[in-house]
SEMARMI-272934 format. One record per atom (N, C-alpha, C, O): residue in one letter; x, y, z; residue number from 1. Coordinates in pm, whole numbers, plus 50000, padded with zeros to 5 digits. Layout:
N
residu A c1 X c2 Y c3 Z num NUM
...
END
This chain:
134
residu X c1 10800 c2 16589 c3 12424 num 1
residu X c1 10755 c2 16479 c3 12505 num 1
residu X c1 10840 c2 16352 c3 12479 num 1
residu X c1 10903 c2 16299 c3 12571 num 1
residu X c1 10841 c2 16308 c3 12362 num 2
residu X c1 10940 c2 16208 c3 12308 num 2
residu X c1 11078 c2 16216 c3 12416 num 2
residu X c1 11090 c2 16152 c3 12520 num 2
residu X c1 11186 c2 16322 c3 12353 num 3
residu X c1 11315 c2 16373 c3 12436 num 3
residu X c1 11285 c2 16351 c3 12626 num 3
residu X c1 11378 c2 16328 c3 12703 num 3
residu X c1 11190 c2 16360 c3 12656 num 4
residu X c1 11170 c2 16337 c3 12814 num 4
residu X c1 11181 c2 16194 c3 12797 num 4
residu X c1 11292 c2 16141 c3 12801 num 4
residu X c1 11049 c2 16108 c3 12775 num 5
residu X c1 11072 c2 16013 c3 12814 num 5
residu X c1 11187 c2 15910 c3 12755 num 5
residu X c1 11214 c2 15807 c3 12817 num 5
residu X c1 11265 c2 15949 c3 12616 num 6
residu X c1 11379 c2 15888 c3 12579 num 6
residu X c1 11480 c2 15884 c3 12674 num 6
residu X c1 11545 c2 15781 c3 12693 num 6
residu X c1 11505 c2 16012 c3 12753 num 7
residu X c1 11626 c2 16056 c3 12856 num 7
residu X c1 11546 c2 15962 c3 12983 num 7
residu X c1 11617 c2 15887 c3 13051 num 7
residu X c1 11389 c2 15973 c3 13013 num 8
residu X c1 11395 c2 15852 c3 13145 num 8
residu X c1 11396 c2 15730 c3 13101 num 8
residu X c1 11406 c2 15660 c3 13202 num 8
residu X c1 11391 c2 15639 c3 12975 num 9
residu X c1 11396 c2 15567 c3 12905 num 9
residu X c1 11557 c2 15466 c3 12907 num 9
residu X c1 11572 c2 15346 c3 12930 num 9
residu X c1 11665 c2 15580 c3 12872 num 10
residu X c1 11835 c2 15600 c3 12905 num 10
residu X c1 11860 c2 15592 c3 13063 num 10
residu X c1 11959 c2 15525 c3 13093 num 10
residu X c1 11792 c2 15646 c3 13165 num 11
residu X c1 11853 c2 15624 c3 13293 num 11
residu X c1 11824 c2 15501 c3 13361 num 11
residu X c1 11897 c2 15438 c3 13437 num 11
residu X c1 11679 c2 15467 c3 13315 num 12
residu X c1 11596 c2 15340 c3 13346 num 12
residu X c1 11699 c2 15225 c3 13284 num 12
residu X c1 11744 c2 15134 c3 13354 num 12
residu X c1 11718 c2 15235 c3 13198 num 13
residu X c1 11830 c2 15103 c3 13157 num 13
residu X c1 11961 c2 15083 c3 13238 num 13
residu X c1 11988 c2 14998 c3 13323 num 13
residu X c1 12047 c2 15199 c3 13183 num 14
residu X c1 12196 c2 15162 c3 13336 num 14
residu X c1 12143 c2 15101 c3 13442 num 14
residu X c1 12204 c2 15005 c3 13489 num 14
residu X c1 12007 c2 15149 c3 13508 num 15
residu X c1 12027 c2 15144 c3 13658 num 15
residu X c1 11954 c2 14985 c3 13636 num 15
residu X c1 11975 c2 14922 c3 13740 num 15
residu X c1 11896 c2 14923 c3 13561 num 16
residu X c1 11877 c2 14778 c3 13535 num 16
residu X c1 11975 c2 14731 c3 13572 num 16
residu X c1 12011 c2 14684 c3 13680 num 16
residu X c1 12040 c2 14752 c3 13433 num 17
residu X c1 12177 c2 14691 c3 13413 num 17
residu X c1 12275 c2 14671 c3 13503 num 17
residu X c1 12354 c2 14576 c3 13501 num 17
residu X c1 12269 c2 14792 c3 13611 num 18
residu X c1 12350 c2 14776 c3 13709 num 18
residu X c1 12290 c2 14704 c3 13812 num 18
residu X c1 12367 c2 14638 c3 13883 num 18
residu X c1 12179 c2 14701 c3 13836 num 19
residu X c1 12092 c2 14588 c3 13946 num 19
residu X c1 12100 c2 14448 c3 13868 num 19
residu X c1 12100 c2 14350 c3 13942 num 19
residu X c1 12104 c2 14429 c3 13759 num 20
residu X c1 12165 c2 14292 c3 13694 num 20
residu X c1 12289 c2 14239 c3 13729 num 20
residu X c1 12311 c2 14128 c3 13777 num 20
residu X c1 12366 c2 14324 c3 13702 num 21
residu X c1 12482 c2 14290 c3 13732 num 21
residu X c1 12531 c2 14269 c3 13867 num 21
residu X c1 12594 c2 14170 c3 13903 num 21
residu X c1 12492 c2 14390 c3 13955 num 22
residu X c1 12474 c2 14320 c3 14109 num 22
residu X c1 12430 c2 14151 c3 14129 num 22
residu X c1 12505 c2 14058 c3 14162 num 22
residu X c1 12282 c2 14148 c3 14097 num 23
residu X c1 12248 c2 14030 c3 14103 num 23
residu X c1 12314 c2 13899 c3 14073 num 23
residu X c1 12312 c2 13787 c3 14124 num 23
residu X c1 12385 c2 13965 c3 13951 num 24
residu X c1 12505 c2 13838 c3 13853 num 24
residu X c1 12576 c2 13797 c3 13961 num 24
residu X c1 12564 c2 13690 c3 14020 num 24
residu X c1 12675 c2 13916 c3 13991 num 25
residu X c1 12768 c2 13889 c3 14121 num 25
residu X c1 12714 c2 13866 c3 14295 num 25
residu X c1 12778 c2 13848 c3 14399 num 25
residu X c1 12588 c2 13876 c3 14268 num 26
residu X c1 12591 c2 13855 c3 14442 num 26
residu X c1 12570 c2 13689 c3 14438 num 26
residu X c1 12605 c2 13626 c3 14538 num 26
residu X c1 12508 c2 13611 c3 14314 num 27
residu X c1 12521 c2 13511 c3 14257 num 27
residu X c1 12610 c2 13399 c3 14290 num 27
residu X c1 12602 c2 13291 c3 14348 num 27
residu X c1 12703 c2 13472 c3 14226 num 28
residu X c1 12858 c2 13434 c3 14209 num 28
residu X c1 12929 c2 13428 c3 14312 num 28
residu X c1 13000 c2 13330 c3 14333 num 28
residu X c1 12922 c2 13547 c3 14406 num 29
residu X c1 12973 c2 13520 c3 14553 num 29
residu X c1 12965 c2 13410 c3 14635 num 29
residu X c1 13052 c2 13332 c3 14676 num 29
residu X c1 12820 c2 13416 c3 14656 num 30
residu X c1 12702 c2 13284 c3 14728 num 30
residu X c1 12727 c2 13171 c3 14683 num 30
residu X c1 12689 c2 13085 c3 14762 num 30
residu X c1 12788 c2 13118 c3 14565 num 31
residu X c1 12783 c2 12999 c3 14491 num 31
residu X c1 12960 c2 13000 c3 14543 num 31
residu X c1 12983 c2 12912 c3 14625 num 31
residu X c1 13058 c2 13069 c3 14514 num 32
residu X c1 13167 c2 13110 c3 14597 num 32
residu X c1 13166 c2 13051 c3 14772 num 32
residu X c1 13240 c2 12968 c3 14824 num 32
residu X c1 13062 c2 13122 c3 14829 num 33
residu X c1 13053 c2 13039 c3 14968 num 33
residu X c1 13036 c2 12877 c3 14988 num 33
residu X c1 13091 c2 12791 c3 15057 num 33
residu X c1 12927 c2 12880 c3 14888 num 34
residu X c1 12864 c2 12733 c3 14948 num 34
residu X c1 13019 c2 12649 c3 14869 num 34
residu X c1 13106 c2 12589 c3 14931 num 34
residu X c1 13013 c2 12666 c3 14751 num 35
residu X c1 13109 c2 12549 c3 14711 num 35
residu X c1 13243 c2 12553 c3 14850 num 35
residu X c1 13294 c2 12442 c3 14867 num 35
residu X c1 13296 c2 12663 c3 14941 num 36
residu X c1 13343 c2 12639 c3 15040 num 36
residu X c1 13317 c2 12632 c3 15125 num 36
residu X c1 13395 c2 12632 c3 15220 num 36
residu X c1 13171 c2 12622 c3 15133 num 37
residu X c1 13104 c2 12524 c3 15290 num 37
residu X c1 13093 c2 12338 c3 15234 num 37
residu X c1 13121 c2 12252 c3 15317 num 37
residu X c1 13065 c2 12311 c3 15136 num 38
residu X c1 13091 c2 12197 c3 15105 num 38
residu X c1 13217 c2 12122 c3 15084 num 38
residu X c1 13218 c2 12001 c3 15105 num 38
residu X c1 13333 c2 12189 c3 15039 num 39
residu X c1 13440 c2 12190 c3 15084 num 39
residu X c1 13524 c2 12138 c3 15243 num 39
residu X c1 13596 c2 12044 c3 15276 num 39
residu X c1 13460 c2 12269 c3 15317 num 40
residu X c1 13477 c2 12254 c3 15485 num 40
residu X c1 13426 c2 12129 c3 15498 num 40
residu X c1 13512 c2 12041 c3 15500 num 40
residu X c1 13283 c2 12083 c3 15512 num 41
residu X c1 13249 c2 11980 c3 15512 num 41
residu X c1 13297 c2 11869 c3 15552 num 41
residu X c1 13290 c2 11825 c3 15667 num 41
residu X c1 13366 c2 11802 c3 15421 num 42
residu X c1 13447 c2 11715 c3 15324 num 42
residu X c1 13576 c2 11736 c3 15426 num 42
residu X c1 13623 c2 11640 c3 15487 num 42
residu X c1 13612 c2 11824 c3 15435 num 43
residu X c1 13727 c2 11853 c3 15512 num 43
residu X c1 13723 c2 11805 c3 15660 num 43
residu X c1 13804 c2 11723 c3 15704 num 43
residu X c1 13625 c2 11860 c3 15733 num 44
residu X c1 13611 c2 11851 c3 15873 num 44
residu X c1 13527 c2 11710 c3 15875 num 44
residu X c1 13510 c2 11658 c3 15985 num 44
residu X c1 13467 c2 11633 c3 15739 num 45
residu X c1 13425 c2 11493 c3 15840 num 45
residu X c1 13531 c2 11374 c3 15810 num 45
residu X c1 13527 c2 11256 c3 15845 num 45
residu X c1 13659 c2 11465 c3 15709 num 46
residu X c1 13764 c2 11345 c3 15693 num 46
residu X c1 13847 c2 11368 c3 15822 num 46
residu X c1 13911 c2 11277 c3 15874 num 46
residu X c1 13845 c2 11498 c3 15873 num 47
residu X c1 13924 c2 11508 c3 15995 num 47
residu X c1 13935 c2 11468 c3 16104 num 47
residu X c1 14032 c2 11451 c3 16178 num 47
residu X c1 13753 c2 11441 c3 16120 num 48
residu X c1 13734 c2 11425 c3 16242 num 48
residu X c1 13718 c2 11256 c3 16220 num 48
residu X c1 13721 c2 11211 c3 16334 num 48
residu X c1 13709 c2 11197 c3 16169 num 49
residu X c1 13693 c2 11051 c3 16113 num 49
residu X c1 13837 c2 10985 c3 16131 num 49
residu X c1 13856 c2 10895 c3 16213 num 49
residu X c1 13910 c2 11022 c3 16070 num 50
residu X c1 14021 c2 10941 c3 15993 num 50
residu X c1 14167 c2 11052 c3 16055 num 50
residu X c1 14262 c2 10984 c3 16095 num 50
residu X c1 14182 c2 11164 c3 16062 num 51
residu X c1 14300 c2 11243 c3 16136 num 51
residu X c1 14206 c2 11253 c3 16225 num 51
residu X c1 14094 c2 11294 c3 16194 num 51
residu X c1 14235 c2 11222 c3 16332 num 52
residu X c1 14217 c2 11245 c3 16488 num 52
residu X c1 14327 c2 11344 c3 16555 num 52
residu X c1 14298 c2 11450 c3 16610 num 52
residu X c1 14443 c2 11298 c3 16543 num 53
residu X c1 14499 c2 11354 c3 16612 num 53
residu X c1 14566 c2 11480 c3 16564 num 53
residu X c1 14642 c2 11545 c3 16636 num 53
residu X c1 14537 c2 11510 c3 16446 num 54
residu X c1 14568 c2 11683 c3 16394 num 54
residu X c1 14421 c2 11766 c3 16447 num 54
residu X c1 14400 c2 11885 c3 16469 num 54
residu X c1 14353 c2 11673 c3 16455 num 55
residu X c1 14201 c2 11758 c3 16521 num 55
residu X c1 14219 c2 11785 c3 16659 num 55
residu X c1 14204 c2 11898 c3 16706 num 55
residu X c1 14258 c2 11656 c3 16745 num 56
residu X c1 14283 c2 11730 c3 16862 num 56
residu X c1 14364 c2 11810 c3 16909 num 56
residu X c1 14339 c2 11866 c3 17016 num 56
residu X c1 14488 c2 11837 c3 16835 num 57
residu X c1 14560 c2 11974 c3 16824 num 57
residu X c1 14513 c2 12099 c3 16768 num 57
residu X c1 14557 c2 12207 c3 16806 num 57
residu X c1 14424 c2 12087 c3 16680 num 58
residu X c1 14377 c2 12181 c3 16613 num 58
residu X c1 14302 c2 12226 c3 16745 num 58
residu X c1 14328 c2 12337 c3 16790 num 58
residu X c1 14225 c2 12159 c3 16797 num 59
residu X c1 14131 c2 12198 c3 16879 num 59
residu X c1 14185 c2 12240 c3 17024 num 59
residu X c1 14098 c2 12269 c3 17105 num 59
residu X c1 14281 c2 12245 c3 17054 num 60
residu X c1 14354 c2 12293 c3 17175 num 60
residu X c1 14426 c2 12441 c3 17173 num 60
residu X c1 14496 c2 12504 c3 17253 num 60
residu X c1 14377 c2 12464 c3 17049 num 61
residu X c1 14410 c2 12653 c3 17019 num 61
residu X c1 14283 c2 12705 c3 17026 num 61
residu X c1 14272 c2 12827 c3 17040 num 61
residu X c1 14148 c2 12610 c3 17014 num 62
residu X c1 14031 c2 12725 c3 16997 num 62
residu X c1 13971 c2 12735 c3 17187 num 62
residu X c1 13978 c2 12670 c3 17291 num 62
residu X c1 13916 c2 12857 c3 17136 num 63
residu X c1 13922 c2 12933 c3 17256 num 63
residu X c1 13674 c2 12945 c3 17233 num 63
residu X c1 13595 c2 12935 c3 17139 num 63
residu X c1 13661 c2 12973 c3 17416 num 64
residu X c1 13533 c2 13073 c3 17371 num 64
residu X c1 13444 c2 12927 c3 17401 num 64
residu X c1 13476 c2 12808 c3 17406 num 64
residu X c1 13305 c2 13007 c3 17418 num 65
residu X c1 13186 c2 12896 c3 17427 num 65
residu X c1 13095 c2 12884 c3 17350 num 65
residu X c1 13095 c2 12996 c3 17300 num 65
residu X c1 13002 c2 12820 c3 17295 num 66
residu X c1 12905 c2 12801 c3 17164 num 66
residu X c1 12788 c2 12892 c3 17206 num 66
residu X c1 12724 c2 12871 c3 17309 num 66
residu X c1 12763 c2 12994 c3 17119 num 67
residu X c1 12659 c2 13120 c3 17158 num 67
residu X c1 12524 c2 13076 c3 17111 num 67
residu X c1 12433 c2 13159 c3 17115 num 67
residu X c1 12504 c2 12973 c3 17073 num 68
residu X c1 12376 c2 12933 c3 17026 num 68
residu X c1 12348 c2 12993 c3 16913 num 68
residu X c1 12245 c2 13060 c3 16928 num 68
residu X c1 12395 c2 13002 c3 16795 num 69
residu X c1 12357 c2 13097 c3 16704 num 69
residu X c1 12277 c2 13022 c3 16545 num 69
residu X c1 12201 c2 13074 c3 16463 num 69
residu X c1 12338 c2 12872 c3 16553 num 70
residu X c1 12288 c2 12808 c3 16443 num 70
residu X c1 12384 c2 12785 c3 16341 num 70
residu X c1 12387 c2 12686 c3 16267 num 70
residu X c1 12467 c2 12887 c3 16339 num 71
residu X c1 12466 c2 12950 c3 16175 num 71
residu X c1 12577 c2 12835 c3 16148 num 71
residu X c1 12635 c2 12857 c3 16042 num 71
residu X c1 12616 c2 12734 c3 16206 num 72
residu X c1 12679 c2 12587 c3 16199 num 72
residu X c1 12607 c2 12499 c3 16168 num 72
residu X c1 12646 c2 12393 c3 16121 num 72
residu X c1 12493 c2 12530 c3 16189 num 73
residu X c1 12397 c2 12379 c3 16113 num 73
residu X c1 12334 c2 12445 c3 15998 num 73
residu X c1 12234 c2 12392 c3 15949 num 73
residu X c1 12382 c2 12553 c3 15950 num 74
residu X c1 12314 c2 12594 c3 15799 num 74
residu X c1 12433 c2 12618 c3 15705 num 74
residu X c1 12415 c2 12706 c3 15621 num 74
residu X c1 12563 c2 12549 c3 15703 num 75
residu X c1 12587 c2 12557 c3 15643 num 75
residu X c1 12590 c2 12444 c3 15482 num 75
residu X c1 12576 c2 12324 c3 15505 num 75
residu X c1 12605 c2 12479 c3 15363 num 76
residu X c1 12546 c2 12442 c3 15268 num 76
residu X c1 12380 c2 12465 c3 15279 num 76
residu X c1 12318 c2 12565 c3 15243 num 76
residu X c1 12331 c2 12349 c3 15337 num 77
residu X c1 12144 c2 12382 c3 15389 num 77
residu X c1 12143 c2 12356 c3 15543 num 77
residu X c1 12209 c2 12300 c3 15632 num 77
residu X c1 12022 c2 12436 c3 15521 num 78
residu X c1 11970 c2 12410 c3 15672 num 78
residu X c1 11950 c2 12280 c3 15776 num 78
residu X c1 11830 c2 12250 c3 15779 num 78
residu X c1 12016 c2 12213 c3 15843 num 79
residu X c1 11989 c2 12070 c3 15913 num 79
residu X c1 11843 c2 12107 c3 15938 num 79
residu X c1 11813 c2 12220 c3 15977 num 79
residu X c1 11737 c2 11994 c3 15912 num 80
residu X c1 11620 c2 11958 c3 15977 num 80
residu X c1 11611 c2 11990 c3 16067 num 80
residu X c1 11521 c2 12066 c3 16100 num 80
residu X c1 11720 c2 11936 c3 16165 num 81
residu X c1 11665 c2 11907 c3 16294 num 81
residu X c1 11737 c2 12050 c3 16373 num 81
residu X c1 11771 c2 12065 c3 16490 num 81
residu X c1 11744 c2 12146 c3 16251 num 82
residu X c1 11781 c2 12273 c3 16389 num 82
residu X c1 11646 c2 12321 c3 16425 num 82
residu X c1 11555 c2 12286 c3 16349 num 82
residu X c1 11618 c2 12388 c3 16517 num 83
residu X c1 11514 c2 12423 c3 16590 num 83
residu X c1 11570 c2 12557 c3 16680 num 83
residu X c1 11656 c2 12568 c3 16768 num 83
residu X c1 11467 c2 12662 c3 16605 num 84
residu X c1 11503 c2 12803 c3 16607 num 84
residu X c1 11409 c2 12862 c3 16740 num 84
residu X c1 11288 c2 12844 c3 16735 num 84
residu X c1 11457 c2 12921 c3 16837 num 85
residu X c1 11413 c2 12952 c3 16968 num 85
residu X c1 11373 c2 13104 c3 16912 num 85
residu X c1 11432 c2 13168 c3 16826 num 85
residu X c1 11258 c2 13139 c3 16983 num 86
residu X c1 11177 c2 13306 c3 16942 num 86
residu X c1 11325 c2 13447 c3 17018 num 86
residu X c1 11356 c2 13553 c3 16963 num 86
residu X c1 11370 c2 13402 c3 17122 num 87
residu X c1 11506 c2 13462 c3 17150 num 87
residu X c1 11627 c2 13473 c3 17041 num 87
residu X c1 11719 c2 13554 c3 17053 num 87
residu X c1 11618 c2 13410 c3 16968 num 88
residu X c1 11725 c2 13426 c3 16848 num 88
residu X c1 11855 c2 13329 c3 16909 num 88
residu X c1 11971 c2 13370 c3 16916 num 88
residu X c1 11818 c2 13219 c3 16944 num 89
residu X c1 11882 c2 13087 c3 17009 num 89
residu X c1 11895 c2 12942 c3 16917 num 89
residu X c1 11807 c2 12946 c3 16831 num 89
residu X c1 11951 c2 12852 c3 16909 num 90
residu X c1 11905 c2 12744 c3 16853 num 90
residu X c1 11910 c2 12617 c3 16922 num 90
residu X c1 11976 c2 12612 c3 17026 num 90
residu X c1 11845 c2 12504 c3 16875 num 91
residu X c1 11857 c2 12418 c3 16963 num 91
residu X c1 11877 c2 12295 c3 16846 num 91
residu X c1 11863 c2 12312 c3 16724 num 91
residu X c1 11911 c2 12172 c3 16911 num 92
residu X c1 11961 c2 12081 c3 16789 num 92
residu X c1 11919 c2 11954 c3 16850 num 92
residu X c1 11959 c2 11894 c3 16950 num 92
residu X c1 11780 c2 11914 c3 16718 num 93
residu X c1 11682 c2 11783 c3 16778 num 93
residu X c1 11787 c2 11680 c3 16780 num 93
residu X c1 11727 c2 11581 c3 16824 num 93
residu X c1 11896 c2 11649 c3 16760 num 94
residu X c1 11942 c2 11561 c3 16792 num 94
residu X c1 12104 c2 11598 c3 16840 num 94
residu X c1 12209 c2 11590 c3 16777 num 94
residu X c1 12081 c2 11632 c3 16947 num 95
residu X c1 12170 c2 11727 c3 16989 num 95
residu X c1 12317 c2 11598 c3 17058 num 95
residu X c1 12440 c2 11609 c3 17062 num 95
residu X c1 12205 c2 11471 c3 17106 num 96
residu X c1 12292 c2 11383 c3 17198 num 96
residu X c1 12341 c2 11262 c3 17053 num 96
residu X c1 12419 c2 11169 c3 17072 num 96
residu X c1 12287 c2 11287 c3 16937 num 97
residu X c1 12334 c2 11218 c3 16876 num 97
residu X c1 12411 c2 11245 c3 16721 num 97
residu X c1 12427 c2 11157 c3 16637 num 97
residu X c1 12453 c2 11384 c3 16706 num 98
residu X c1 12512 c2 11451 c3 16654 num 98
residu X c1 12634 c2 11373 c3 16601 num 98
residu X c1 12685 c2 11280 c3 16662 num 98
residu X c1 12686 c2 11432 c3 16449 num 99
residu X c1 12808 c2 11350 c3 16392 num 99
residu X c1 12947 c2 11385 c3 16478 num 99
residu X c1 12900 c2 11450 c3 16572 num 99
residu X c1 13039 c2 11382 c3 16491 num 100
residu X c1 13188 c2 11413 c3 16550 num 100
residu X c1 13183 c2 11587 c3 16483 num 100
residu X c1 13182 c2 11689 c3 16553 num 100
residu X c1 13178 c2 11581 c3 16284 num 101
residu X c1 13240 c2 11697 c3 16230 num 101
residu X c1 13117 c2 11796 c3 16297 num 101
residu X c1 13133 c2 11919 c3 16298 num 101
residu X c1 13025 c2 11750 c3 16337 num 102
residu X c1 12914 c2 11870 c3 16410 num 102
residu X c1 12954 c2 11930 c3 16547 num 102
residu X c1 12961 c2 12044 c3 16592 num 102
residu X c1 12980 c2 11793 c3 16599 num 103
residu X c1 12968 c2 11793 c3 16767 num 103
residu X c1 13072 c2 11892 c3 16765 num 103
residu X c1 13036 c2 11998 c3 16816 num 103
residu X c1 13191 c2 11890 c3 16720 num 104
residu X c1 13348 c2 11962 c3 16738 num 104
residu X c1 13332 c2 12102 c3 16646 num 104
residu X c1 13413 c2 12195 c3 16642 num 104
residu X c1 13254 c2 12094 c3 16601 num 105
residu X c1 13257 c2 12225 c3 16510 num 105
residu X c1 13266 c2 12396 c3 16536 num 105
residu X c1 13149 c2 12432 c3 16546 num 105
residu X c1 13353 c2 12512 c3 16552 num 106
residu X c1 13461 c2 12484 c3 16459 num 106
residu X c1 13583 c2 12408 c3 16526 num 106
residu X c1 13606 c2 12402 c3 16647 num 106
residu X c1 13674 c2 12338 c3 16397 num 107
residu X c1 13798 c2 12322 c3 16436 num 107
residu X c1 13927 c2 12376 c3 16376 num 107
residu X c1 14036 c2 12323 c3 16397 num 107
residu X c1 13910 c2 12482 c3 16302 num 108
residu X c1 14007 c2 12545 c3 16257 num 108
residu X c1 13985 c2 12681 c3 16258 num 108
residu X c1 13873 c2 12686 c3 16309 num 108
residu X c1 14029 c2 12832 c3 16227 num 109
residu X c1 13966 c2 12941 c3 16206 num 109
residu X c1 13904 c2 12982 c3 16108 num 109
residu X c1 13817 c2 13070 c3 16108 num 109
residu X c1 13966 c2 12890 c3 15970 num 110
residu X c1 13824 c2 12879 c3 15880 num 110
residu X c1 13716 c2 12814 c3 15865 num 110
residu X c1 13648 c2 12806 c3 15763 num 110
residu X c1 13693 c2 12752 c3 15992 num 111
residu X c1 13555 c2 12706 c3 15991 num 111
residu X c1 13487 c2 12817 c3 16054 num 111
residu X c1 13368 c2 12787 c3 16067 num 111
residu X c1 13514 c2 12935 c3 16100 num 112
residu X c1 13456 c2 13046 c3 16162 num 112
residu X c1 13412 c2 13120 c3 16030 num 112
residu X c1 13302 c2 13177 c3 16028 num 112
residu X c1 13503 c2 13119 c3 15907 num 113
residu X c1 13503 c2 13248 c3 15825 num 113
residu X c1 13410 c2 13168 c3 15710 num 113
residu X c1 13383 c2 13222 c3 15603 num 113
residu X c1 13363 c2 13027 c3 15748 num 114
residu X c1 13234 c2 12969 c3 15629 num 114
residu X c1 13133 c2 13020 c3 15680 num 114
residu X c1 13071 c2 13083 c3 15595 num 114
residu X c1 13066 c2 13024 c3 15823 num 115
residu X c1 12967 c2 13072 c3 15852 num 115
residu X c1 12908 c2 13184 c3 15862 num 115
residu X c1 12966 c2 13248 c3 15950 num 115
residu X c1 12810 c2 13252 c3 15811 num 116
residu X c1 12738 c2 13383 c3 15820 num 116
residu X c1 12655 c2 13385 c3 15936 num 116
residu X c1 12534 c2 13369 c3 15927 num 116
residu X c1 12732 c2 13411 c3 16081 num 117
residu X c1 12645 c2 13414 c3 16151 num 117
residu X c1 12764 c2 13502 c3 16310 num 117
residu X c1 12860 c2 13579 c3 16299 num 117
residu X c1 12728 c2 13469 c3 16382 num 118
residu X c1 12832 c2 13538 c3 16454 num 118
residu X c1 12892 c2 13387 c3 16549 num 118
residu X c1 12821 c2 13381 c3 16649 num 118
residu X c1 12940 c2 13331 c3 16549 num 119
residu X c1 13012 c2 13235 c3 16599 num 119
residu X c1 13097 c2 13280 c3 16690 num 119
residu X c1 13187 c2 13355 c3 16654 num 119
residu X c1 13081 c2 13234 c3 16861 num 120
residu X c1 13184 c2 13308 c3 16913 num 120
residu X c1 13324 c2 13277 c3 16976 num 120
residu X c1 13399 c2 13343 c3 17048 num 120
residu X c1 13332 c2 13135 c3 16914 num 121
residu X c1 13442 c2 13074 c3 16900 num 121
residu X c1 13574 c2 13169 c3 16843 num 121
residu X c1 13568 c2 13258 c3 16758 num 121
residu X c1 13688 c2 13125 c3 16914 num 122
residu X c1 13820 c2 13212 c3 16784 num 122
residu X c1 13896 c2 13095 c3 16851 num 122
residu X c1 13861 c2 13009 c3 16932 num 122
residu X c1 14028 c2 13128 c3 16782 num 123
residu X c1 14132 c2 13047 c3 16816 num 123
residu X c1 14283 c2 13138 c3 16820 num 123
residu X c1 14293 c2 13239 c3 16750 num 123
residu X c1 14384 c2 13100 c3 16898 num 124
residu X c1 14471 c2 13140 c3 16951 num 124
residu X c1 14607 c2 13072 c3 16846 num 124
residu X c1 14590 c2 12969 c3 16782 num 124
residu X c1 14740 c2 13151 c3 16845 num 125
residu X c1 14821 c2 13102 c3 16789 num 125
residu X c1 14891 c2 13020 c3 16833 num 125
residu X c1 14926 c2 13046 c3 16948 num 125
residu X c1 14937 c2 12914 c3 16788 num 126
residu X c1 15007 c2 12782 c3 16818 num 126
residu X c1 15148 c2 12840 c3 16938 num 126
residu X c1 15255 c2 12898 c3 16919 num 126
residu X c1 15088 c2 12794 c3 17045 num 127
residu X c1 15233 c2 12894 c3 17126 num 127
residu X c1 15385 c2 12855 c3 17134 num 127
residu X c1 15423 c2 12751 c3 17189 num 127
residu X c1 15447 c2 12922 c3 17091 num 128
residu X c1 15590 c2 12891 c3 17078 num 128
residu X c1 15637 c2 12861 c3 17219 num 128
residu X c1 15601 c2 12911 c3 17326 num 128
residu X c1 15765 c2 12727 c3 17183 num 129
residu X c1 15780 c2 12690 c3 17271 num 129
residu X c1 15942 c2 12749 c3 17321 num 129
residu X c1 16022 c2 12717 c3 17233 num 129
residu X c1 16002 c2 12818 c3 17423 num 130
residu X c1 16109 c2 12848 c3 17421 num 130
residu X c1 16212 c2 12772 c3 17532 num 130
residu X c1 16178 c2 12716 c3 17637 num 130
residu X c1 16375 c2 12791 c3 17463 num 131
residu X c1 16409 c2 12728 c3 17515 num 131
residu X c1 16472 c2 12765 c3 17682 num 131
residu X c1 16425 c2 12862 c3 17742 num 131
residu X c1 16576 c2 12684 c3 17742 num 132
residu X c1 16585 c2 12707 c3 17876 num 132
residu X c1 16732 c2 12786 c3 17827 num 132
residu X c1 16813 c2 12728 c3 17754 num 132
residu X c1 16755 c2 12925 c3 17877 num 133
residu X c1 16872 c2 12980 c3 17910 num 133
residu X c1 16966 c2 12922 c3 18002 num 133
residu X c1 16947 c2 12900 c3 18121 num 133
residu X c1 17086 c2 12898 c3 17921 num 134
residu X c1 17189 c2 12871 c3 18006 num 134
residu X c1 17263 c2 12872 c3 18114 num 134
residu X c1 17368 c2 12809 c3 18118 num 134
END
């Protein structure tokens, strides 16, 4: 009897250990994201503030229309004022008075790859310009 439950005793631990360690790292990932959604942030409200005009270039490659999805006002935390539709829609209580780095959001293709959500924005490559044959 001992030898049984010692051997379920031995399997019961790894598989802890290994759900610990998951946990450690799914941790670590998530803390990985946010410190680069706070990042983006920082990034996109110096951009849209103070570089204007690398934003409006930036923004003349992105392509696509805003799918209502949210997952732009949760990044770092959730904005207050998002407001979640029973359709799986969102709506934004202050939709007419929104910051610039919101209103424009995304403006680069890694502002697509901070959000966990399906964003259906993309952006296109800077198109080369060629010259006139002789």
């Amino acid at each position: 009897m001992k030898q049984i439950r010692k051997a379920t005793i031995t399997k019961i631990r790894p598989f802890e250990d290994r759900l610990a360690q998951r946990i450690r790292s799914r941790k670590i990932s998530d803390a990985k994201l946010r410190a680069r959604q706070a990042q983006g942030k920082i990034r996109r409200f110096l951009n849209t503030n103070f570089r204007k005009q690398e934003t409006i270039a930036a923004l003349a490659l992105r392509r696509g229309e805003c799918n209502r999805c949210g997952a732009c006002c949760e990044l770092v935390f959730k904005c207050p004022f998002l407001k979640k539709q029973p359709d799986g829609s969102s709506l934004c209580g202050t939709y007419a008075n929104r910051p610039n780095s919101r209103r424009l959001f995304p403006i680069e293709q890694r502002d697509i790859q901070e959000v966990k959500g399906t964003c259906s924005y993309y952006f296109i490559e800077k198109p080369v310009q060629l010259e006139r044959a002789g």
